[in-house]
N, C-alpha and C positions, 0 to 999 in steps of 0.2 A: 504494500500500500504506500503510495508516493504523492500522491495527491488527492486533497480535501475539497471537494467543489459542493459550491450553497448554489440552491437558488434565491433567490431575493424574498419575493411577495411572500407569504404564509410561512416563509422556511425563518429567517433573518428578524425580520416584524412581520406582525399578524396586521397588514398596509389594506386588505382590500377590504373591508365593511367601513371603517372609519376614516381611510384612509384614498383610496382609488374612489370607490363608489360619491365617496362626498364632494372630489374632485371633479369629477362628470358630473352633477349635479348643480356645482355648480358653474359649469362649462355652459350647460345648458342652459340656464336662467340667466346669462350673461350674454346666450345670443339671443336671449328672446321666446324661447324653444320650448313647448307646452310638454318636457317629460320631464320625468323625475323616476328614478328610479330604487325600489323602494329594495330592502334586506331581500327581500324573497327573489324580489325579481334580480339582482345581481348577481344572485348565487348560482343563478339558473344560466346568465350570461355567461360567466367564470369559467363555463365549460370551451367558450371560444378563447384562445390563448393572442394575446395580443390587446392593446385597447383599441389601438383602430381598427383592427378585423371586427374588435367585438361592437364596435359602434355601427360599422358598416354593416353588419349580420343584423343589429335591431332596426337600425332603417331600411333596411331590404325587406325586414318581415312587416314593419309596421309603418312604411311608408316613408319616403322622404320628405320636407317640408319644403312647401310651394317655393317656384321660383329657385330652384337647385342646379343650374345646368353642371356645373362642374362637379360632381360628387367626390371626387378625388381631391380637388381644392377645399371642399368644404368641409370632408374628414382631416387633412392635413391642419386645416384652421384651429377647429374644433379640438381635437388632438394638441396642438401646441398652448391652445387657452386653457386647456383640462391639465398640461403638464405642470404649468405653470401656479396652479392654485393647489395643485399636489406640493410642487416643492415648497411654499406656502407655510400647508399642515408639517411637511417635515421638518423645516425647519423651525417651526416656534417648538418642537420636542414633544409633541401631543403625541406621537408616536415612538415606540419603546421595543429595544431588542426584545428576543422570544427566550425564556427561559433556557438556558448554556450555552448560548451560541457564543459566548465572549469568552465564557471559559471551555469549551470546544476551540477556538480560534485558539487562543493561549497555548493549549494541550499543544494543538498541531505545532505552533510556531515553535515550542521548546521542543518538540519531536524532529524539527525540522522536515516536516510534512508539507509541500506545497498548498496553497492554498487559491481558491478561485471562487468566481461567481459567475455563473448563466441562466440571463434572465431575458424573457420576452419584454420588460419594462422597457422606458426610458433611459437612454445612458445616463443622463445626468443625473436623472432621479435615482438610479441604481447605487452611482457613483457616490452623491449625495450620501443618501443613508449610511453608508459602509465609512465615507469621513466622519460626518457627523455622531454615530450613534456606535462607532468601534474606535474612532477615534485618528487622526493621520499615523499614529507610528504602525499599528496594526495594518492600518490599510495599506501601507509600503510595502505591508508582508503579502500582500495577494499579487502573484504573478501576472493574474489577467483578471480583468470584469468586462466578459461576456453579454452585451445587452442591444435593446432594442430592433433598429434593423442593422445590424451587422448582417443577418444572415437573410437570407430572402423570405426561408421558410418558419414558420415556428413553431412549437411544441405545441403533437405531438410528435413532428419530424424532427428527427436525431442530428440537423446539420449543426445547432451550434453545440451540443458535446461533441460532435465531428471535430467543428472548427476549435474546441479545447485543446483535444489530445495534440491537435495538429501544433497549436501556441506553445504549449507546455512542453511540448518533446516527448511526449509519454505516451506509451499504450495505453490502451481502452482498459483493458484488467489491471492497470496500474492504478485506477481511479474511483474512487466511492462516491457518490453521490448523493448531495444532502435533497429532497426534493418533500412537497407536500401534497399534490395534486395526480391524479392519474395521468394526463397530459405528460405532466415532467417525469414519472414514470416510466410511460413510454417511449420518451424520448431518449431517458439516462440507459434503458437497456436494448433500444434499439440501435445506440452508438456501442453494445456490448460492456457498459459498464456496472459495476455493481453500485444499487441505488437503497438507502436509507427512506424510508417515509419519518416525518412527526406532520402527523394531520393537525388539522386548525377547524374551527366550527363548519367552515365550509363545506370541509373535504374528508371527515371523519365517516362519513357510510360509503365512500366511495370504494371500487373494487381495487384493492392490491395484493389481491393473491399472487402477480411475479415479484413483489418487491425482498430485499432479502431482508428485510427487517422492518417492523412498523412499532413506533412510540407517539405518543401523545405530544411530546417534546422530549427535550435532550436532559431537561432538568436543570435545579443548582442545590446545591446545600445538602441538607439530609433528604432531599427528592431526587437525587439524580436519577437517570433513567440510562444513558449511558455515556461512556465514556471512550476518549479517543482509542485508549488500549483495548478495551470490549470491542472494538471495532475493527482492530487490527490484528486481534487474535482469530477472533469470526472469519473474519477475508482471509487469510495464514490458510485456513479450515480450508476452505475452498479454492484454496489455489494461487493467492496473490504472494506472494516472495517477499 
């Protein structure tokens, strides 16, 4: 095991009910735009990966709003005004790491275990969180952060832990994958990597019987759930050097 890769959303902070959802919201009411989009209903969105795919899939189902000749200008808009009131929420600190991911990160860095992030998000907002809320020395410690359209496709397609292995130097069985969603699931073992679940309110009934491990979270204190070496024994078990 050589390298630690997180995804962002639900894996890093638990960013989409209070945190994405509230930002399209208020993308919305800022262009004018009669939606709103309530817990239930984003949770059901959640399942398209991307925010502009998932914007462009509800105005496909529910109609575009008059006067739209450009649809691709007015997702792109829309998209940079919804990014914008995200980085907003993250930055006043309303939003907060997910129980051990700091001391997960720590483990790896005194393990000297590569560390990374691939995220369908925005880079900057990706980027963002991981300064802000791990802090710049930590963040120096991640090789690569993996995000937005860097790759053309996204999760559940395996191109950007493709484009990982390819950054890092490393094979595919070199690498664990932190993820929370079936999406990221599919995508961390459809690049052949071995993938970690900690679900989040969203994504806790979803199906991960391929995953090689599923927790709640990673834990801190007298909760831990697991630990970098639990991790690295497990992967040992199966094959990883």
């Amino acid at each position: 095991m050589k390298a630690l890769i997180f995804d962002c959303d639900g894996v890093l902070v638990d960013t989409e009910r209070d945190g994405h959802r509230v930002a399209f919201n208020s993308a919305f009411k800022k262009k004018g735009l009669d939606v709103e989009w309530d817990v239930d209903q984003y949770g059901e969105l959640l399942k398209i990966a991307g925010g502009k795919e998932r914007m462009r899939h509800f105005f496909e189902q529910c109609n575009w709003p008059a006067d739209c000749p450009d649809k691709d200008g007015f997702i792109k808009e829309l998209h940079k005004l919804k990014t914008a009131f995200f980085m907003e929420i993250i930055d006043s600190g309303q939003l907060l790491l997910r129980p051990g991911i700091k001391r997960m990160v720590d483990e790896a860095i005194a393990a000297n275990v590569v560390l990374a992030v691939c995220s369908t998000s925005n880079e900057k907002a990706v980027n963002l969180i991981v300064e802000k809320l791990l802090g710049p020395e930590r963040k120096r410690r991640f090789l690569a952060i993996l995000a937005g359209d860097v790759v053309a496709k996204k999760k559940p397609d395996h191109e950007i832990y493709t484009l990982a292995t390819k950054t890092l130097k490393l094979s595919a069985d070199e690498c664990v994958v932190i993820e929370d969603s079936r999406n990221g699931l599919l995508a961390a073992k459809a690049a052949a990597m071995h993938c970690v679940i900690t679900t989040n309110g969203y994504t806790k009934e979803e199906d991960f019987s391929e995953a090689d491990a599923v927790y709640p979270e990673l834990g801190d204190g007298s909760d831990i759930k697991v630990t970098l070496n639990d991790l690295k024994s497990a992967f040992a078990k199966a094959g990883i050097k």
